[in-house]
Every structure is written in structure tokens, then in C-alpha cells.
C-alpha positions, 0 to 999 in steps of 0.5 A: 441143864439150860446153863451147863449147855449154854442157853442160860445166862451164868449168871442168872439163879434159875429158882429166881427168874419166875419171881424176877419175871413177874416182878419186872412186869407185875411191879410197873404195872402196879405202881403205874398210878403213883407215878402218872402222879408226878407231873416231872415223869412221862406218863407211863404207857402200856406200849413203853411197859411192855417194851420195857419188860421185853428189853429187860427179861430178853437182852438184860440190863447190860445187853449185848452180852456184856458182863460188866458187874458180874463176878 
């Protein structure tokens, strides 16, 4: 209903978002050790996680409503 009124990206599988939700906060998260390991990569702060997930979950990877890649 949330696509068909306009408040949902069309492009968006609605069974989806709550795994793709938690994989985008739960995966960073869980991996944070491996990569503070790699001494090329900036460590992986709690405040730059967060953002990250908001960005992402929020404005998406394109951002500014494009729709660059979608069908």
C-alpha cells in the first residue's frame, strides 16, 4: 500500500527491508574485529556505523532520488 501511495521506493521488495535492515546494521557490527585488523583500513567507529546505516537505510545508495541501475 506504502508503494502504491507513493511512500515506498518502487523498487524496493517489501518482504525484504526488515532482513536488508538488520543486515546493514547487524553485519558491520559483527565484523568490526576483522577489520580493525587490517592495519590499511580506518578503524571502524561506532559513530561512522551508525551514520552509515542511517545514510544507507534512509537516502539509499544512489541518494538523491536517483535511479541510476534500477529497471
Amino acid at each position: 500500500k506504502a508503494q502504491e501511495e507513493g511512500r515506498l521506493n518502487p523498487g524496493i521488495t517489501p518482504v525484504l527491508v526488515l532482513t536488508s535492515t538488520v543486515s546493514v546494521i547487524m553485519l558491520p557490527l559483527a565484523s568490526r574485529g576483522f577489520f580493525d585488523k587490517i592495519p590499511v583500513l580506518p578503524p571502524l567507529e561506532k559513530d561512522m556505523l551508525r551514520q552509515h546505516a542511517l545514510s544507507l537505510i534512509l537516502d539509499g545508495i544512489c541518494g538523491n532520488g536517483s535511479t541510476e541501475g534500477q529497471p
